[in-house]
VOBA-1610 file (N, C-alpha, C; in pm, whole numbers, padded with zeros to 5 digits, always signed):
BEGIN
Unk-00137+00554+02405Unk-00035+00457+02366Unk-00029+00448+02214Unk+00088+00401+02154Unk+00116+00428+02030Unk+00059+00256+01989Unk-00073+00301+01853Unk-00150+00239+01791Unk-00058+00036+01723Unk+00081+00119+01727Unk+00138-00013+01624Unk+00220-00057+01748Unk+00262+00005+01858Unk+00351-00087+02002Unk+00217-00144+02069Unk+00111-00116+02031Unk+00003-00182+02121Unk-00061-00293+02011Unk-00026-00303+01875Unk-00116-00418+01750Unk+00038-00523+01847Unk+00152-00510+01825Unk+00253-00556+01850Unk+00287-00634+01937Unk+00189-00510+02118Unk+00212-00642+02203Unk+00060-00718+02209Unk-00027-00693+02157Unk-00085-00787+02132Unk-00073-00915+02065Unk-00002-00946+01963Unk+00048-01037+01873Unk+00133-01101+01940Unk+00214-01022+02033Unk+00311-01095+02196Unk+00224-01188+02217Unk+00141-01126+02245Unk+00022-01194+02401Unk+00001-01312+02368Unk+00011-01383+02289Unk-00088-01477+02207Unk-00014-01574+02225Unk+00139-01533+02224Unk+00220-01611+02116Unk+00243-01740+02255Unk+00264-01734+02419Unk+00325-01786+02530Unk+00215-01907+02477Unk+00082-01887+02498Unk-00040-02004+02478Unk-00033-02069+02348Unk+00006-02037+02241Unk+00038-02105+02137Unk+00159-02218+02147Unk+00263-02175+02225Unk+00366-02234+02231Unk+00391-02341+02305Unk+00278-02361+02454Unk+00238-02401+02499Unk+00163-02519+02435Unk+00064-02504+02433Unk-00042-02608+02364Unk+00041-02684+02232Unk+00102-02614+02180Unk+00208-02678+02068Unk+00323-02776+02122Unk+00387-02703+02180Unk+00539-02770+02213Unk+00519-02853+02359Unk+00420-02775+02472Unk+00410-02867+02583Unk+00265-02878+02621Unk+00181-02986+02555Unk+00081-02990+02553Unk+00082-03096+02686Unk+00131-03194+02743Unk+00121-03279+02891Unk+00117-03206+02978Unk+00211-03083+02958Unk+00240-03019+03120Unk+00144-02979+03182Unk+00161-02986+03336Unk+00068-02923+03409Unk+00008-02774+03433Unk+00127-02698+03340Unk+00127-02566+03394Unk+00016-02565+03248Unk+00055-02602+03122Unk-00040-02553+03036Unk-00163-02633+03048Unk-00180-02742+03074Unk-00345-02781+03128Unk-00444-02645+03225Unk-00351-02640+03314Unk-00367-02529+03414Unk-00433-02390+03369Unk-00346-02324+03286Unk-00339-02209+03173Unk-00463-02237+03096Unk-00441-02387+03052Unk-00564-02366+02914Unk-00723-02383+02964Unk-00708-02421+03118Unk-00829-02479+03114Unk-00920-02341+03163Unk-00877-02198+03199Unk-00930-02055+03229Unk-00953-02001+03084Unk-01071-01932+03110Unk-01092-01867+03025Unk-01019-01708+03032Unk-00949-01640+03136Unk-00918-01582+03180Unk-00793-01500+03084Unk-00735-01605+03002Unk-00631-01569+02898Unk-00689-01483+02786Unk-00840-01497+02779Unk-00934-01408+02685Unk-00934-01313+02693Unk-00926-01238+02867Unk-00968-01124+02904Unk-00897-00979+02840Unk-00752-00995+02858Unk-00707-00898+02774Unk-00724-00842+02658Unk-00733-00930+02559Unk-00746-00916+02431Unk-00898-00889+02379Unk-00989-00918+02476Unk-01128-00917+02461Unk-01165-00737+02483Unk-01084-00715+02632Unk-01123-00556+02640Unk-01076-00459+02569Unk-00918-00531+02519Unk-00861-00465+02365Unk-00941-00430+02277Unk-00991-00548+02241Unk-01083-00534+02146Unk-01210-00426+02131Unk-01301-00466+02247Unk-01366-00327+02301Unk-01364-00188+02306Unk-01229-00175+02325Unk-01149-00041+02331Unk-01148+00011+02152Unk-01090-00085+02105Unk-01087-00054+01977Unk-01172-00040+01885Unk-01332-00134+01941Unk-01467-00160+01820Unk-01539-00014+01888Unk-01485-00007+02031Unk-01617+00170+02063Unk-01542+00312+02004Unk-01401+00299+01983Unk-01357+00435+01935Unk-01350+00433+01795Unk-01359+00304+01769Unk-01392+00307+01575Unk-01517+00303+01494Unk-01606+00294+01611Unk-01709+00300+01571Unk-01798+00478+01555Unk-01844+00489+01445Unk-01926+00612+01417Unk-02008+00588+01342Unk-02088+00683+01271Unk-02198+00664+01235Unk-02225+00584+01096Unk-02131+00628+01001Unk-02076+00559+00909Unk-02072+00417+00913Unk-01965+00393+00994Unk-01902+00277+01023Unk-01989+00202+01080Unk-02075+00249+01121Unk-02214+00151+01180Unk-02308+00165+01099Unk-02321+00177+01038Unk-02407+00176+00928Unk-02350+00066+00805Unk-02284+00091+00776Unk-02177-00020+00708Unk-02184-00109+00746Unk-02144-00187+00866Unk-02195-00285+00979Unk-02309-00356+00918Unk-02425-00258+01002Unk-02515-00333+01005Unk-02610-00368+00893Unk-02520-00356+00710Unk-02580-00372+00637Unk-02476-00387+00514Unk-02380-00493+00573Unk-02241-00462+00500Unk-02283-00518+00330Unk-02192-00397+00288Unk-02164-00419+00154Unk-02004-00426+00116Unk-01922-00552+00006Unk-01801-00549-00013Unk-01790-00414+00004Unk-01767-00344-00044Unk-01682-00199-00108Unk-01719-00099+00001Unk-01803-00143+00066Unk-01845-00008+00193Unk-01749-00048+00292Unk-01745-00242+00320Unk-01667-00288+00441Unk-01517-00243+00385Unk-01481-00236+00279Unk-01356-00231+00265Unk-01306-00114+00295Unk-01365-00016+00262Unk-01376+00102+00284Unk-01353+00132+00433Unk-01427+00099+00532Unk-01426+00074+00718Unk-01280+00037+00736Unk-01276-00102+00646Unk-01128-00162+00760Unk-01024-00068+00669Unk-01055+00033+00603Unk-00893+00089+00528Unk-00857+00199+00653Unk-00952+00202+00785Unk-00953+00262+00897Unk-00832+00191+00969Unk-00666+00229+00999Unk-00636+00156+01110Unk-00671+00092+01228Unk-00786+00140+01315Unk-00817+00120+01399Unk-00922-00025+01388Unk-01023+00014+01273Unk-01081-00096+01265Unk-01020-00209+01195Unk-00928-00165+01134Unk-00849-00296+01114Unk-00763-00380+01206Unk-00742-00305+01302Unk-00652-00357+01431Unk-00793-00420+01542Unk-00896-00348+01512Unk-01024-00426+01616Unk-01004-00559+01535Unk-01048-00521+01427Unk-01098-00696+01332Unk-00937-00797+01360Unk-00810-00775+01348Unk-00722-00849+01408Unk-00703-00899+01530Unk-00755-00799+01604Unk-00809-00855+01765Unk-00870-00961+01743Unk-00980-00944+01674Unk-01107-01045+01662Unk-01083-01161+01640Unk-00958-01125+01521Unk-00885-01279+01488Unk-00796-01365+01548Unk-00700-01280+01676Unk-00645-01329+01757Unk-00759-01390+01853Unk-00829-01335+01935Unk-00937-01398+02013Unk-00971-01523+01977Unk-01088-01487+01862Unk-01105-01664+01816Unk-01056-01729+01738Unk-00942-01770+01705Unk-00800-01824+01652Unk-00756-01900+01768Unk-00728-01792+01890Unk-00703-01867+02007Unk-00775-01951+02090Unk-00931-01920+02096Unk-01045-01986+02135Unk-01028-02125+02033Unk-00993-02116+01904Unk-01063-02260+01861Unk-00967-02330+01879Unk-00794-02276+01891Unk-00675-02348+01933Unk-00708-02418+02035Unk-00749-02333+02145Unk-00793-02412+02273Unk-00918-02501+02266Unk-00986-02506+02227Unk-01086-02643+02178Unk-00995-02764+02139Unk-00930-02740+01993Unk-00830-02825+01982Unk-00787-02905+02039Unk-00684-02811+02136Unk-00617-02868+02244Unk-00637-02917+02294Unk-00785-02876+02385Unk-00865-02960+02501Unk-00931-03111+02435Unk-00995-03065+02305Unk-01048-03213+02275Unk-00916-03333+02215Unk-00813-03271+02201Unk-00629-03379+02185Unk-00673-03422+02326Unk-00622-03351+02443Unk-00597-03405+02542Unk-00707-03493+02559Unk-00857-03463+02578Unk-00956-03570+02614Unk-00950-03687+02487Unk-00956-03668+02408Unk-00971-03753+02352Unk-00826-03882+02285Unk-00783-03793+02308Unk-00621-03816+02238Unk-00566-03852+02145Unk-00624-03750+02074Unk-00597-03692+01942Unk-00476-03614+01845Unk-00376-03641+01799Unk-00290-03600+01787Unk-00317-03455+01685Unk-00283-03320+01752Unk-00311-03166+01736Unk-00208-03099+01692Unk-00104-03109+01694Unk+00003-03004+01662Unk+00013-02943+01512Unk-00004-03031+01422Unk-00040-02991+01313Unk-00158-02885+01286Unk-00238-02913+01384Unk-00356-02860+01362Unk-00363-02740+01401Unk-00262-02712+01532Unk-00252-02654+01632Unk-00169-02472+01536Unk-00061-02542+01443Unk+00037-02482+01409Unk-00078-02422+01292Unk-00172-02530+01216Unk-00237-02417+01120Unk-00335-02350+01149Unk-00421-02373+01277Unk-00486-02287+01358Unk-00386-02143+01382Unk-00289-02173+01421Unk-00226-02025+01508Unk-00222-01927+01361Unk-00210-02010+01234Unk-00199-01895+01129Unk-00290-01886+01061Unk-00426-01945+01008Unk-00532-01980+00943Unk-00600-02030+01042Unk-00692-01997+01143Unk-00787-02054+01207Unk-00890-02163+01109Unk-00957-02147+00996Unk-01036-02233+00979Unk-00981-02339+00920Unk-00858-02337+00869Unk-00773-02466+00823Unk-00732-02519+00907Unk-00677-02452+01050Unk-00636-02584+01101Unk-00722-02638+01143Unk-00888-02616+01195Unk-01016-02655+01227Unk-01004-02749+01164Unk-01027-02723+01006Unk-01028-02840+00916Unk-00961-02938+00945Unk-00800-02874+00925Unk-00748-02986+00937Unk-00773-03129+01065Unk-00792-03011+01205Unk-00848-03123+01336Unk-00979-03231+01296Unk-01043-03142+01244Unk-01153-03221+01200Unk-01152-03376+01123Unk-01030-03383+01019Unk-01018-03456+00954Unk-00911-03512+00995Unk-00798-03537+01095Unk-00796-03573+01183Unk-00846-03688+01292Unk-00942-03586+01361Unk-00989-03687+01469Unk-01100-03774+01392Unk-01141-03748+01304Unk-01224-03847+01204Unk-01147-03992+01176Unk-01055-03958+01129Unk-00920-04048+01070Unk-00861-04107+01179Unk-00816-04103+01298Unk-00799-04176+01390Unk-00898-04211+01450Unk-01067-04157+01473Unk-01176-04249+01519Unk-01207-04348+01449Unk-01180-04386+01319Unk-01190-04441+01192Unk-01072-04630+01250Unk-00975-04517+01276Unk-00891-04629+01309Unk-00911-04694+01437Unk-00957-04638+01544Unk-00976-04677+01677Unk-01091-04829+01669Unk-01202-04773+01565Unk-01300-04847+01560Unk-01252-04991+01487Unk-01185-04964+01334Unk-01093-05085+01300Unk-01007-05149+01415Unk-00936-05098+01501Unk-00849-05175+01581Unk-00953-05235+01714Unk-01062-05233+01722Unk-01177-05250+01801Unk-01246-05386+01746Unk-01265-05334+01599Unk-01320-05480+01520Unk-01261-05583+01523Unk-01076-05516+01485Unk-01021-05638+01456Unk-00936-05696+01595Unk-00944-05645+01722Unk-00932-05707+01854Unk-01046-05815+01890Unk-01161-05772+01821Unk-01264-05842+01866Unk-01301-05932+01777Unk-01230-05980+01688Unk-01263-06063+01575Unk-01185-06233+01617
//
């Protein structure tokens, strides 16, 4: 299969669960969806596919003793640059779905978080983080001052 129709529909794949958890985070069908881990599976054996045929002796060696200019050197490899984008779709989508799940339990307002997760995973982290801080912050004030 051709290397850039397969980076392509991977970047598809992603996009239905993003849109989901973003735009219809109540529904039943995406509770349903988000609560399997099963949405991993594709992109996980992708990935696989891509870290065992890019891997050689070199390239493992590099690995397991990375230096800037050696790693850079690895990902100027298409292939391992399309594994390591896997990597980033995977857990990008994994921490989206944390997100998500701890909005819904907790009820936490995510979309923001949600939207800078899907493009910057550790910012929108951040951003959830600071967040659900900031409305536990307030929960506890509106707690004091009910009970005052």
């Amino acid at each position: 299969m051709d290397l850039n129709l397969l980076f392509n529909l991977s970047n598809l794949f992603v996009l239905p669960f993003w849109i989901l958890m973003i735009a219809l985070p109540k529904w039943s069908i995406t509770q349903k969806i988000m609560k399997s881990y099963l949405i991993f599976i594709p992109l996980i054996l992708l990935y696989i596919y891509l870290f065992v045929t890019s891997l050689d002796a070199e390239s493992a060696q590099t690995l397991s003793n990375p230096q800037l200019p050696e790693l850079a050197q690895v990902f100027s490899n298409p292939i391992v640059t399309f594994a390591a984008w896997t990597h980033f779709l995977v857990l990008d989508l994994f921490l989206g779905r944390h997100i998500y799940w701890q909005g819904q339990e907790k009820n936490i307002w995510t979309i923001h978080s949600l939207i800078l997760c899907l493009f910057a995973g550790p910012m929108g982290f951040l951003s959830h983080i600071i967040t659900d801080a900031i409305q536990s912050n307030f929960k506890k004030t509106e707690i004091i001052i009910d009970n005052s």
